[in-house]
C-alpha positions, 0 to 999 in steps of 0.5 A: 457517491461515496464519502472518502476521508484520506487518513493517510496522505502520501507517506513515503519510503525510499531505499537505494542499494540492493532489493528484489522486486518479486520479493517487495511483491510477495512481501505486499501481498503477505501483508494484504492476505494477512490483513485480509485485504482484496489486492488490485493492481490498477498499472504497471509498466517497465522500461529499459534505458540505457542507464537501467530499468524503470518499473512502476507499480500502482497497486490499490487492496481493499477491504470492506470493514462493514456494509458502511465503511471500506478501508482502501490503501493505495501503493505506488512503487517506482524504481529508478535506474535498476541494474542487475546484479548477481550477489553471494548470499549463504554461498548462493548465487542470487540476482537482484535489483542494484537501484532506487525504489521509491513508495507511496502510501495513501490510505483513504475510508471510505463511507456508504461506498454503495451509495445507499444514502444518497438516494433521496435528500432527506436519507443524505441529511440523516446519513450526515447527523448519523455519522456525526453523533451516533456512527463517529466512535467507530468512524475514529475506530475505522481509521485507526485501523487503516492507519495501522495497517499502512504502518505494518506495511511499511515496517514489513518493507523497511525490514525487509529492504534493510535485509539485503544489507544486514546479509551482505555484511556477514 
């Protein structure tokens, strides 16, 4: 079984306006194939009631940092009560979500993800002093590394929600 440190543990972000949701889409898997990260969708569901749309979203990208250590970052996205709207942006017709999203962020390390230490007690005891003396710089180093990359991806949604409002304005 592999050893799971939450490095990041229910960061959340929320915008209410407008927004597209293929866009959010693209702009997550923009980040994951630039940060080089497997994406996997493990749910989504949608509905349609009579006060707008809900979607939930759990998407779950890995990536493997070494043959020891694996960086896995979950995202929930939930919209609330969306509603279609068709808007003029540069003298263009364009259809948008009018509603709440919401997301989740959880970022975990895993460690000996393959279980190759724990197959004998003794391989248990030394994968917990190697980990405590020898391999803790670069654990340090691993979870920085999945905290930044969290980071660069709520910034990404951040700027990229913010530009419905910045082109609506004009």
């Amino acid at each position: 079984m592999a050893e799971r440190q939450i490095v990041v543990d229910g960061e959340r972000l929320s915008h209410t306006g407008l927004f597209d949701v293929k866009g959010v889409i693209k702009i997550i898997n923009d980040w994951s194939n630039d940060k080089k990260y497997f994406m996997v969708e493990t749910h989504h569901t949608e509905s349609v009631k009579d006060d707008g749309k809900y979607i939930d979203i759990r998407l779950e990208p890995f990536k493997k940092l070494t043959d020891y250590a694996k960086s896995v970052i979950k995202i929930r996205i939930t919209v609330d009560k969306a509603k279609d709207k068709v808007v003029d942006i540069d003298k263009k017709k364009v259809k948008l979500y009018e509603g709440t999203v919401h997301f989740l962020f959880d970022g975990v390390l895993d460690t000996d993800y393959e279980s190759r230490w724990e197959e004998k007690p003794i391989f248990y005891f030394l994968r917990t002093v190697f980990e405590k003396y020898v391999y803790a710089p670069f654990i340090s180093k691993f979870e920085k590394t999945v905290k930044n990359d969290v980071d660069v991806l709520k910034t990404n949604l951040k700027s990229y929600l913010n530009l419905y409002k910045l082109q609506l304005k004009k």
